[in-house]
Backbone as a chain_set.jsonl record, in Angstrom:
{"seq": "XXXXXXXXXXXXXXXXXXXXXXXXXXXXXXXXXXXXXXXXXXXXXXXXXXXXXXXXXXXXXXXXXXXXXXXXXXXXXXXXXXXXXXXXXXXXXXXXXXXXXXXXXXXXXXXXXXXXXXXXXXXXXXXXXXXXXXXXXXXXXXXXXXXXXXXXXXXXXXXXXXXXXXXXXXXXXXXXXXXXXXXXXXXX", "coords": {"N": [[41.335, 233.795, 60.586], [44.539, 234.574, 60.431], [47.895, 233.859, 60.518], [50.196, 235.942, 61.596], [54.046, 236.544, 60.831], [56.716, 237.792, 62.624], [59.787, 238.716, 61.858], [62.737, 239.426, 63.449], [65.084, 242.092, 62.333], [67.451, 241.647, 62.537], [68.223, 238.914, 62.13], [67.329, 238.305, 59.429], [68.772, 240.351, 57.736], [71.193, 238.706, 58.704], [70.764, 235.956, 57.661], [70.677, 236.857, 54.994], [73.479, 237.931, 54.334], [74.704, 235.516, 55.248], [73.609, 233.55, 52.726], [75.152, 234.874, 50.652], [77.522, 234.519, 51.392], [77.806, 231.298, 50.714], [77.479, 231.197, 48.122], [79.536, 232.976, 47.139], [81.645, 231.065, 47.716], [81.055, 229.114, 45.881], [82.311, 227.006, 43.936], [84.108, 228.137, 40.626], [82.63, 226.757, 37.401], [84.07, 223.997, 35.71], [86.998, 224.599, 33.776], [89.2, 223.694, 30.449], [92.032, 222.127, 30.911], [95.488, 224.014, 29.898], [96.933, 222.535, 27.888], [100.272, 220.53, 28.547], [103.553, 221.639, 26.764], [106.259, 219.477, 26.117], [109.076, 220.28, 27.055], [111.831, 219.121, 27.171], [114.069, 216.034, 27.5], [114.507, 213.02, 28.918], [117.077, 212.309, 29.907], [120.376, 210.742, 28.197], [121.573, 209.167, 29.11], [121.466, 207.536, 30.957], [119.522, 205.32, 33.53], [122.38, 202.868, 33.255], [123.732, 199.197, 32.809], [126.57, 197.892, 33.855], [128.484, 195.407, 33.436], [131.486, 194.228, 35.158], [134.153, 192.164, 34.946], [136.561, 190.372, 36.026], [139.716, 188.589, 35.308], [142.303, 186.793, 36.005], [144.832, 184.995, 36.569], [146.576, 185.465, 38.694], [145.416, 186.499, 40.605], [142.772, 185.778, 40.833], [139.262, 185.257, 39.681], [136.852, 187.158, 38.873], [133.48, 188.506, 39.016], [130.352, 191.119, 38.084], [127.431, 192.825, 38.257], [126.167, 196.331, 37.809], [124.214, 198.936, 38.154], [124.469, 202.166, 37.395], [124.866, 205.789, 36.769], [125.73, 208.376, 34.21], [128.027, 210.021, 35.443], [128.63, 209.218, 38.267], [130.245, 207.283, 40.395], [131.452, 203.96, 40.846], [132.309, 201.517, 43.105], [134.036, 198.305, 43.147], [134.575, 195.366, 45.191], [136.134, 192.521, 45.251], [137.129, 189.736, 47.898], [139.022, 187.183, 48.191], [139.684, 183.972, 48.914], [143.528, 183.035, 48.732], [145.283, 180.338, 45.889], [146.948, 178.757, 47.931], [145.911, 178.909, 50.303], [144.94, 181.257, 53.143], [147.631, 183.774, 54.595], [149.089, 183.454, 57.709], [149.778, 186.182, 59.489], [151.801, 188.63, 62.078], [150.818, 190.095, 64.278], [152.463, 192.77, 64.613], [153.77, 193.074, 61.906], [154.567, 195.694, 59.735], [152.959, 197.741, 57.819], [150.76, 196.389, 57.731], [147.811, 197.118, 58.437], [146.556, 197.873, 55.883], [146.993, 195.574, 54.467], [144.824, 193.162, 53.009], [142.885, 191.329, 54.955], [141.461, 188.049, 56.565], [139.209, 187.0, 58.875], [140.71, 186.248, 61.426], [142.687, 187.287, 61.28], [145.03, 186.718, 59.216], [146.658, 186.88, 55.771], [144.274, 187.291, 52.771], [143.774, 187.304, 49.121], [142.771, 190.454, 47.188], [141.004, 192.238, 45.158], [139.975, 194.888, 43.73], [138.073, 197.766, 42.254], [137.526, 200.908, 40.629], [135.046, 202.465, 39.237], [134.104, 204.851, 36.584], [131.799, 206.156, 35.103], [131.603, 208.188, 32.036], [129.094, 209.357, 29.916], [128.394, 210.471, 26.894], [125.561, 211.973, 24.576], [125.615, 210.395, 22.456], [126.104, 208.084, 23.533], [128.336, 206.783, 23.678], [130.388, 205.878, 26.537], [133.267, 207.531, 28.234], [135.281, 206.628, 30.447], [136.906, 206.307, 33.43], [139.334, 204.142, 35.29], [140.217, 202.89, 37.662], [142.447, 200.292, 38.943], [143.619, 198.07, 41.731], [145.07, 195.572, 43.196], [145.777, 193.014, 45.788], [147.932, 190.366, 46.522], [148.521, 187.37, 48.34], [152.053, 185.756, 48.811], [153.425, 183.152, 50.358], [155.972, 184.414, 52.94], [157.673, 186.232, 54.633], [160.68, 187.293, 56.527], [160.955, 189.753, 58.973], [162.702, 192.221, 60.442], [161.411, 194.471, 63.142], [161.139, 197.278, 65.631], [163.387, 195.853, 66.789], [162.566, 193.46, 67.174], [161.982, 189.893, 65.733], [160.009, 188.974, 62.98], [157.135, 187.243, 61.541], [156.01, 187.592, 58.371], [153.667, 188.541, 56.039], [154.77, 188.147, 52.45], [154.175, 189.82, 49.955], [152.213, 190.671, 46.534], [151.854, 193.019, 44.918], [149.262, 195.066, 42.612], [148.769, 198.484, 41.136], [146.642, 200.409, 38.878], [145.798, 203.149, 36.755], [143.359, 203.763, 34.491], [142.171, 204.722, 31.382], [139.616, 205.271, 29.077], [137.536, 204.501, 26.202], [134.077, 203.642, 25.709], [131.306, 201.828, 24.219], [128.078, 201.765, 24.59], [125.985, 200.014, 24.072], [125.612, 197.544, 24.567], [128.083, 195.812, 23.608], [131.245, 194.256, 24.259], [134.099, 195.787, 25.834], [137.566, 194.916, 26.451], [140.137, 195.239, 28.951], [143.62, 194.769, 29.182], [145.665, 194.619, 31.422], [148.933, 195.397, 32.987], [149.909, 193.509, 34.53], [149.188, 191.635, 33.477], [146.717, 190.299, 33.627], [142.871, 190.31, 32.738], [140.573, 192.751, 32.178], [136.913, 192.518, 31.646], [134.553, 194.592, 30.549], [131.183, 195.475, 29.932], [128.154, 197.187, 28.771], [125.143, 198.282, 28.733], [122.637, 200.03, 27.671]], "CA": [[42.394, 234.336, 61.337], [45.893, 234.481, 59.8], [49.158, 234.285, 60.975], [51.501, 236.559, 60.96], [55.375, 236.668, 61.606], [57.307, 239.176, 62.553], [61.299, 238.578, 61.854], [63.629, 240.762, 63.335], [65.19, 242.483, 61.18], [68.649, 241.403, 62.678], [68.247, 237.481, 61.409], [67.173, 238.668, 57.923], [70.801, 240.496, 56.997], [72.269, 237.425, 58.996], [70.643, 235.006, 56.412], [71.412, 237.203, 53.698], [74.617, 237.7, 54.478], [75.166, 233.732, 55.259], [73.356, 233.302, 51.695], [76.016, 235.613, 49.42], [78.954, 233.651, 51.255], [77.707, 230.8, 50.694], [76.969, 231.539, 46.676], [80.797, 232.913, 46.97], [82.558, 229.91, 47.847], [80.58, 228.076, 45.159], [83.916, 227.15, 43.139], [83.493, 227.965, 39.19], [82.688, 225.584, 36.439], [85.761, 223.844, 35.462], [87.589, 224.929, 32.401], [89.859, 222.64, 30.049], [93.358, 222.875, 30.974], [96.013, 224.225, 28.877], [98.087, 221.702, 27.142], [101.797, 220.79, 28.594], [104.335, 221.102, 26.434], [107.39, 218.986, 26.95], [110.721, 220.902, 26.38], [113.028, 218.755, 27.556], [113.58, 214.778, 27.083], [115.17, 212.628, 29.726], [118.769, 212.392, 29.494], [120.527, 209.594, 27.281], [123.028, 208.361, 29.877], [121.47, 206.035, 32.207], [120.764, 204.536, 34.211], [123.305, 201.934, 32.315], [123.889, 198.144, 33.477], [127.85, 197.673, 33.889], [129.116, 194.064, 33.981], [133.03, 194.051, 34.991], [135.023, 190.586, 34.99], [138.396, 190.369, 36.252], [140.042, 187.254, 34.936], [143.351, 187.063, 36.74], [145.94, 183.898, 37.507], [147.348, 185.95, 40.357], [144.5, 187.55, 41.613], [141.616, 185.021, 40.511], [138.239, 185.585, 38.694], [135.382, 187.871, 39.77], [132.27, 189.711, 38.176], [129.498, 191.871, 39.08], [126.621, 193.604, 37.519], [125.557, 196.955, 38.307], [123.312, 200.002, 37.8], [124.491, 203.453, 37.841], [124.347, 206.719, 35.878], [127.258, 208.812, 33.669], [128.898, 210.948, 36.541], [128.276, 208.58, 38.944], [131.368, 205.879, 40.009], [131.564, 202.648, 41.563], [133.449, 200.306, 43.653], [133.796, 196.685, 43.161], [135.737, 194.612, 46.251], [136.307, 190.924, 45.515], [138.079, 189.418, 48.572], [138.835, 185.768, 47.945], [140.799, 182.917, 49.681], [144.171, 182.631, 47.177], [145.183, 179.028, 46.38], [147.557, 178.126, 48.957], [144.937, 179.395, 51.936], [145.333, 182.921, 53.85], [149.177, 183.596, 55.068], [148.934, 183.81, 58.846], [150.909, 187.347, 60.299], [152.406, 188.447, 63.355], [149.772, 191.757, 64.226], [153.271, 193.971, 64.404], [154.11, 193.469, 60.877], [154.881, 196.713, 58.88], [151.553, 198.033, 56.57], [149.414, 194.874, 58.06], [146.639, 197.719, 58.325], [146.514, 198.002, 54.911], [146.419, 194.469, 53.641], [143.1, 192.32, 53.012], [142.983, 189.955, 56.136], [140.109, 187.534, 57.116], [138.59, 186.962, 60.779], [141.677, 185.431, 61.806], [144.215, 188.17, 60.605], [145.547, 186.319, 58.034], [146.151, 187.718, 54.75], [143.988, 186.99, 51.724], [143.853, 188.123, 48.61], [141.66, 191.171, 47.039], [141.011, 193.376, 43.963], [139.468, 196.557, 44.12], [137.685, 198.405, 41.09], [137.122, 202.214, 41.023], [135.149, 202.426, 37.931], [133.879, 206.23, 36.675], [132.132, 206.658, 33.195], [130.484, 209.561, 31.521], [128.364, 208.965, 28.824], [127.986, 211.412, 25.939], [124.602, 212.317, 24.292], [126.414, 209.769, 21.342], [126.056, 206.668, 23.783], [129.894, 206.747, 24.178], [131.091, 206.324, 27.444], [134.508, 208.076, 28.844], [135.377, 206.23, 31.636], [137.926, 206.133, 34.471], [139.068, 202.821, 36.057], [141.268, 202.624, 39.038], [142.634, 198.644, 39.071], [144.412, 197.653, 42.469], [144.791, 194.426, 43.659], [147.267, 192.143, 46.551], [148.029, 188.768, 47.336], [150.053, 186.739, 49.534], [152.895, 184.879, 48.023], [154.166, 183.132, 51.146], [156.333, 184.581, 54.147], [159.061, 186.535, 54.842], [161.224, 187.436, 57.896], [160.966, 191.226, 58.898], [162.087, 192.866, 62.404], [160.492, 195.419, 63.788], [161.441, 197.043, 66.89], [164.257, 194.744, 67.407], [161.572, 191.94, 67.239], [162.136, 189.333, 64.559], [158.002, 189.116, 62.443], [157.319, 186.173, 60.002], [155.288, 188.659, 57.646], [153.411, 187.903, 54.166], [155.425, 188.558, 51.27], [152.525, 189.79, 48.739], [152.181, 190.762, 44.931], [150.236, 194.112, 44.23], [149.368, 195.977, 40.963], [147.936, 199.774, 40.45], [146.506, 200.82, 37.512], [144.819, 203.998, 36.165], [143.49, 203.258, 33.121], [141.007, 205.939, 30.803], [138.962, 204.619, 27.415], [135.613, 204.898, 25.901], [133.399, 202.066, 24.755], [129.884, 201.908, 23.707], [126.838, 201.462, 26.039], [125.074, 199.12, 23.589], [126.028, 195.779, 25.003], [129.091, 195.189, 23.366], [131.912, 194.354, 25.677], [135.338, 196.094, 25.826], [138.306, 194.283, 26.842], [141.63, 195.392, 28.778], [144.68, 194.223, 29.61], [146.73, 195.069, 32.558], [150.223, 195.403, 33.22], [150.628, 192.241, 35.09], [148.875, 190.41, 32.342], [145.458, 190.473, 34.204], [142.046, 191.074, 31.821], [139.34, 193.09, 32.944], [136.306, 193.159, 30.529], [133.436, 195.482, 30.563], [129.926, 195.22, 29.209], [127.597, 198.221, 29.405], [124.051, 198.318, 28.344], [121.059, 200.65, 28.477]], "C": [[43.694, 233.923, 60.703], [46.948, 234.661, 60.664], [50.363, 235.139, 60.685], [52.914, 236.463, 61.713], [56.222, 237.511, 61.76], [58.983, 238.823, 62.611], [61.818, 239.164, 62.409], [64.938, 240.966, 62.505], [66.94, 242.06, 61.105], [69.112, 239.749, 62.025], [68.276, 237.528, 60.269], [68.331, 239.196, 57.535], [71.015, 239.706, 57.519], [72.212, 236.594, 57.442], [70.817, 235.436, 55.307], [72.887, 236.895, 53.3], [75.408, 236.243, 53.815], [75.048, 232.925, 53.535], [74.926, 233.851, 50.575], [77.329, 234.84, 49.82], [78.325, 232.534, 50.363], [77.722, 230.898, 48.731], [79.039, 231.92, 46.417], [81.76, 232.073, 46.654], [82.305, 228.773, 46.814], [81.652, 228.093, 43.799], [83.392, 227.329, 41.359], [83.379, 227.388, 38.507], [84.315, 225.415, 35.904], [86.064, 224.145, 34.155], [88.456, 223.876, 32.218], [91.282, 223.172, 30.629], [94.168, 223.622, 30.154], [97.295, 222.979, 28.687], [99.587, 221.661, 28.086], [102.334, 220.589, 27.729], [105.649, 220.711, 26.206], [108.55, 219.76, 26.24], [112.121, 220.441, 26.584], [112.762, 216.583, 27.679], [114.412, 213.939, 28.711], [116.476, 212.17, 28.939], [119.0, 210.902, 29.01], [121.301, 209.039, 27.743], [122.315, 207.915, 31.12], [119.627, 206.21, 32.828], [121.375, 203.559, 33.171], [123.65, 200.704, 32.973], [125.262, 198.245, 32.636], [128.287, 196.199, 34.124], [130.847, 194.489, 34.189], [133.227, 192.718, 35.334], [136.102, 191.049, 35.08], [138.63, 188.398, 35.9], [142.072, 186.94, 34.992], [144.096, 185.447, 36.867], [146.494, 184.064, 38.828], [146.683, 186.41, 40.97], [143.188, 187.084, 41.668], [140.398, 186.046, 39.45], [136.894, 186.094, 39.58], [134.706, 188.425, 38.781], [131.137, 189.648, 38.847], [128.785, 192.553, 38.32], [126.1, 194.355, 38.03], [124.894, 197.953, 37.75], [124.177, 201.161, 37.806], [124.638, 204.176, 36.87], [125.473, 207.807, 35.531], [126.835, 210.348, 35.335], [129.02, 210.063, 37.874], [130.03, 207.801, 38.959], [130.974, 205.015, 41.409], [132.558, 201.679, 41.992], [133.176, 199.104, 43.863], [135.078, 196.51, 43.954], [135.431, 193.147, 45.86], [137.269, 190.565, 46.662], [138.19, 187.481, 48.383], [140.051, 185.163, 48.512], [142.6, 182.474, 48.895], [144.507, 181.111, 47.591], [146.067, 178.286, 47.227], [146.934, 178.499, 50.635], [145.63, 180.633, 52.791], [147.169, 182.556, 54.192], [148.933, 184.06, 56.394], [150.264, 185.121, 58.824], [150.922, 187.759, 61.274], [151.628, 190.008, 63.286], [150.646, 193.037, 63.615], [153.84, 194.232, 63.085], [154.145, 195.001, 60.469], [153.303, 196.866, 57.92], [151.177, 196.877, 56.581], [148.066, 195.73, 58.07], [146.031, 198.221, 56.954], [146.43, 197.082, 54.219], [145.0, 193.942, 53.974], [143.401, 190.906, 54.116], [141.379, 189.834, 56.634], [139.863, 187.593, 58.475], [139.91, 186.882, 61.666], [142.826, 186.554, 61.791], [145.213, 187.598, 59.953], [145.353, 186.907, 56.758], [145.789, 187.145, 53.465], [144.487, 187.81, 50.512], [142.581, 188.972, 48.153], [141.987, 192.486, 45.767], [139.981, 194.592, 44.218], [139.079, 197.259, 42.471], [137.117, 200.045, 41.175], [136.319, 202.432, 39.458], [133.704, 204.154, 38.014], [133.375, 206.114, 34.985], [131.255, 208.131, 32.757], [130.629, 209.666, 30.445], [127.673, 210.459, 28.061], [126.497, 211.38, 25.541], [124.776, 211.149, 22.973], [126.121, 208.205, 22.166], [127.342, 206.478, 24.129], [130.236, 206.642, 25.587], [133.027, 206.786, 27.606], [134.615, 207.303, 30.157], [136.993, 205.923, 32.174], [138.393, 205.077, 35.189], [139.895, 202.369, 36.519], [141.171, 201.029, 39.198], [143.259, 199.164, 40.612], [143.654, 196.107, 42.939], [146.106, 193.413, 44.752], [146.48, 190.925, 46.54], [149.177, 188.235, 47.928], [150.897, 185.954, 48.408], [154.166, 184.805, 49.076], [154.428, 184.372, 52.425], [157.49, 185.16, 54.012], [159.577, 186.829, 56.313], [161.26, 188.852, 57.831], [161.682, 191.508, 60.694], [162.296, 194.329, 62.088], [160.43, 195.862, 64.902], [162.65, 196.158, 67.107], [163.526, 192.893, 67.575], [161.829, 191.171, 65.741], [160.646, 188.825, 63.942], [158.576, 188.341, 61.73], [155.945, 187.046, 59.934], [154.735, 188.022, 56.455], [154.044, 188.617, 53.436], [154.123, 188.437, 50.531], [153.317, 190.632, 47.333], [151.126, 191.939, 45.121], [150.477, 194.874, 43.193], [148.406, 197.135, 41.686], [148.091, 200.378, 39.756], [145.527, 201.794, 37.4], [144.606, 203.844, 34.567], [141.982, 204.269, 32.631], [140.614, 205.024, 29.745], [137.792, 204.811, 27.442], [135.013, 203.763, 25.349], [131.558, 202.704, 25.064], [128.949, 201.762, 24.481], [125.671, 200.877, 25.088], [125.01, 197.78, 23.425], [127.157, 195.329, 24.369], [129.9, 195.282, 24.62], [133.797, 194.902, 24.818], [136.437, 195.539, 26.911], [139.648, 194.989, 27.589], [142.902, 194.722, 29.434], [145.451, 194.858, 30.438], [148.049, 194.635, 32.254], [150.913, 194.271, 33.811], [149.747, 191.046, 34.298], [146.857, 189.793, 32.862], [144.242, 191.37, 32.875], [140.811, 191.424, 32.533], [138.373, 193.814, 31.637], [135.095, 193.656, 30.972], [132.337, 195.444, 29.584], [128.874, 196.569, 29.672], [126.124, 198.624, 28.303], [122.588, 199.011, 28.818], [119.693, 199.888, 28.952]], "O": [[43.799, 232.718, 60.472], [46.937, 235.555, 61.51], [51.223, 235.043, 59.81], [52.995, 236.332, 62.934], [56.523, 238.11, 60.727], [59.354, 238.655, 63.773], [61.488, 240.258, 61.95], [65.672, 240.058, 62.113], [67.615, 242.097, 60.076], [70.218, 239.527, 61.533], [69.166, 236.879, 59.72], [69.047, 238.425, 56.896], [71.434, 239.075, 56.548], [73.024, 236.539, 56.518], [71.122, 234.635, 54.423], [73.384, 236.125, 52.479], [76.095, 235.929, 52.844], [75.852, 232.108, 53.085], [75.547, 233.05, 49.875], [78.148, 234.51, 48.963], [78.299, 232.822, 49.167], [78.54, 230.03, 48.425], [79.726, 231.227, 45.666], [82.543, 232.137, 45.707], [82.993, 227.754, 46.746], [81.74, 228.956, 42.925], [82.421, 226.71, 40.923], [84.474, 226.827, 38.534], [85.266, 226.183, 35.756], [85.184, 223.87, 33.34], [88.725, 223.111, 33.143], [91.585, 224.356, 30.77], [93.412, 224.139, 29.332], [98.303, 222.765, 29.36], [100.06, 222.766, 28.354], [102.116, 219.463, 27.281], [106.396, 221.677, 26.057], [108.8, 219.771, 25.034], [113.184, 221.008, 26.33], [111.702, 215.985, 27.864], [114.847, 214.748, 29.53], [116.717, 211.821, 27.783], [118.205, 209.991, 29.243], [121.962, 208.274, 27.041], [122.812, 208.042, 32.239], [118.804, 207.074, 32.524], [120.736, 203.488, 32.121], [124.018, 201.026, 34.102], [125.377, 198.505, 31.438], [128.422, 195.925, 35.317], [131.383, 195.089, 33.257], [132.397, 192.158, 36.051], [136.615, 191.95, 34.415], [137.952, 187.406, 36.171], [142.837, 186.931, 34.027], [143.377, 184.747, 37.58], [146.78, 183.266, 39.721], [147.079, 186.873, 42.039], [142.37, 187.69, 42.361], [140.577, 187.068, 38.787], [136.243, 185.622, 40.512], [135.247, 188.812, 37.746], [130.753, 188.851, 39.703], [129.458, 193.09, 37.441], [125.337, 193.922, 38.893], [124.976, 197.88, 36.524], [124.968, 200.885, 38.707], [124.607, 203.563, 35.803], [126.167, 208.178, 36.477], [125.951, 211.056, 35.815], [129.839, 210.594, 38.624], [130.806, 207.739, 38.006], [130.454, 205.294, 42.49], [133.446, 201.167, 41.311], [132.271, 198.718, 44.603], [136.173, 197.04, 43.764], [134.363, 192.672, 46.247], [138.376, 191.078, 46.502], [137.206, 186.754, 48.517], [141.164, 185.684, 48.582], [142.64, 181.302, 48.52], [144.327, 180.572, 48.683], [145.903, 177.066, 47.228], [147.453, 178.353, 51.742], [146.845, 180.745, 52.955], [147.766, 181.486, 54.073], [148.502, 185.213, 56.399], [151.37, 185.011, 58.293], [149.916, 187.397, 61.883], [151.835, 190.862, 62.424], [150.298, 193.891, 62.8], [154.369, 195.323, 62.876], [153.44, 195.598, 61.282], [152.752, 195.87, 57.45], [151.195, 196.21, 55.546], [147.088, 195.082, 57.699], [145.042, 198.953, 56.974], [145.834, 197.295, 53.163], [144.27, 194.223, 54.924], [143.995, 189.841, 53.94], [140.513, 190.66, 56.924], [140.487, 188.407, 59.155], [139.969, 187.601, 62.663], [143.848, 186.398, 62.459], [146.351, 188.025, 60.148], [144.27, 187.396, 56.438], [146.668, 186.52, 52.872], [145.312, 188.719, 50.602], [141.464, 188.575, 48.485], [142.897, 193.303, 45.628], [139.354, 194.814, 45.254], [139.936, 197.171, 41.591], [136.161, 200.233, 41.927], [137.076, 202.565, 38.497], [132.879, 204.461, 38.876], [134.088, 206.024, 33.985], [130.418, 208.806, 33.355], [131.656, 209.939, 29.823], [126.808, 211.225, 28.486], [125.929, 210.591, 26.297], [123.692, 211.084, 22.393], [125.931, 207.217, 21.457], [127.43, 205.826, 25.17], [130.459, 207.798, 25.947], [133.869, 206.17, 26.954], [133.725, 207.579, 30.962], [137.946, 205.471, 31.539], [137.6, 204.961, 36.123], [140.492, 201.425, 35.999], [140.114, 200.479, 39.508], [143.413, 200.368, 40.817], [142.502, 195.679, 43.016], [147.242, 193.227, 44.315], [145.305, 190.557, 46.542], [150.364, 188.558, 47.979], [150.441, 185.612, 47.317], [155.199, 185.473, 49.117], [153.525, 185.094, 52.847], [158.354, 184.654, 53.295], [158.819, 186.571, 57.248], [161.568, 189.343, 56.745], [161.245, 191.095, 61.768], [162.932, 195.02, 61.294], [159.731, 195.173, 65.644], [162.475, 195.685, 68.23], [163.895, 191.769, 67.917], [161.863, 191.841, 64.709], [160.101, 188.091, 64.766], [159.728, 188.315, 61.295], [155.105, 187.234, 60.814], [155.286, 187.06, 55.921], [153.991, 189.83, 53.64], [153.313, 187.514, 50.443], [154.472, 191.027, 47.176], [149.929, 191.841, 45.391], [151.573, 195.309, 42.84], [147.545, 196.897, 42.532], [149.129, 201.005, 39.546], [144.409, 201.531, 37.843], [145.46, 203.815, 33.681], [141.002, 204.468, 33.35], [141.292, 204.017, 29.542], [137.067, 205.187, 28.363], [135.57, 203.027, 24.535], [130.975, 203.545, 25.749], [129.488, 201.499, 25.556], [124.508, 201.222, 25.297], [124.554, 197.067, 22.531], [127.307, 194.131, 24.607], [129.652, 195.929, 25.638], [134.379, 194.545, 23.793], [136.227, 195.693, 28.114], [140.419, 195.402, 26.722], [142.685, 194.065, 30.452], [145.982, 195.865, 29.97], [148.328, 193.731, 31.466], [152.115, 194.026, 33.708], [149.72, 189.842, 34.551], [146.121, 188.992, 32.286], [144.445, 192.438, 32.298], [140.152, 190.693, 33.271], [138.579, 194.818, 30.956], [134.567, 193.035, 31.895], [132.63, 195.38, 28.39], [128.839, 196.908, 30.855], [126.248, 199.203, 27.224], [121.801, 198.775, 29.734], [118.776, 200.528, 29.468]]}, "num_chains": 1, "name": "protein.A"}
């Protein structure tokens, strides 16, 4: 006695069916890729390590080493104590919102660096470099309103200054107007 089975005939196209996806989706042998090739190099201006030094009598000595990349600019703030200790002022002074004052509202002193370079394909930088800097020097008498203010008498320089120097660790030197040197070091 044998068995027989009888399918219907509706399961049989199912499992066909189910079979030919299934054979579909079966992803194709992998092929090699094609080659990339590079058409372009990374650019020759940065990032660049910047040292600046300020080396000042009237405004003291600061430096700072930083990162950044030609188009790029940066601001360096030194605020420092000068050597006769902050100059206390009276709040109503005249352009007190504008000087460098500690916790206290006394006014220190403070330099300021705006520095901007952009670096040729040559290694050259072009750079831009906004100096300012105040300090107290003492007290004066001001009124204001009819009010008589003991005010700080201060000292400030601003300087725009342009030049190009190398970006292979040598350092370029300059001299300010109030006799102040600010040298620059700039290395890939």
């Amino acid at each position: 006695m044998g068995i027989s089975v009888k399918l219907p005939a509706v399961s049989v196209v199912t499992s066909l069916a189910c079979a030919a996806f299934v054979l579909a989706a079966t992803p194709a042998p992998a092929r090699a890729a094609t080659p990339i090739t590079v058409t372009s190099q990374a650019p020759t201006d940065g990032p660049i390590r910047y040292t600046v030094k300020v080396t000042s009598k009237q405004f003291g000595n600061s430096q700072e080493t930083r990162t950044i990349r030609s188009g790029e600019s940066d601001d360096f703030t030194w605020k420092t104590v000068p050597p006769g200790g902050p100059v206390a002022a009276d709040g109503d002074c005249p352009n007190m919102s504008s000087l460098p004052v500690d916790t206290n509202g006394a006014m220190i002193r403070q330099t300021q660096i705006r520095f901007a370079p952009v670096v040729a394909k040559d290694g050259t930088a072009t750079v831009q470099m906004n100096f300012q800097a105040q300090t107290p020097k003492g007290t004066k008498t001001v009124t204001n309103n009819g009010k008589s203010l003991k005010c700080p008498n201060y000292t400030s320089v601003s300087q725009v200054l342009r030049f190009t120097m190398p970006t292979n660790g040598s350092t370029k030197t300059l001299t300010l107007s109030d006799g102040s040197q600010v040298s620059i070091t700039a290395k890939r």
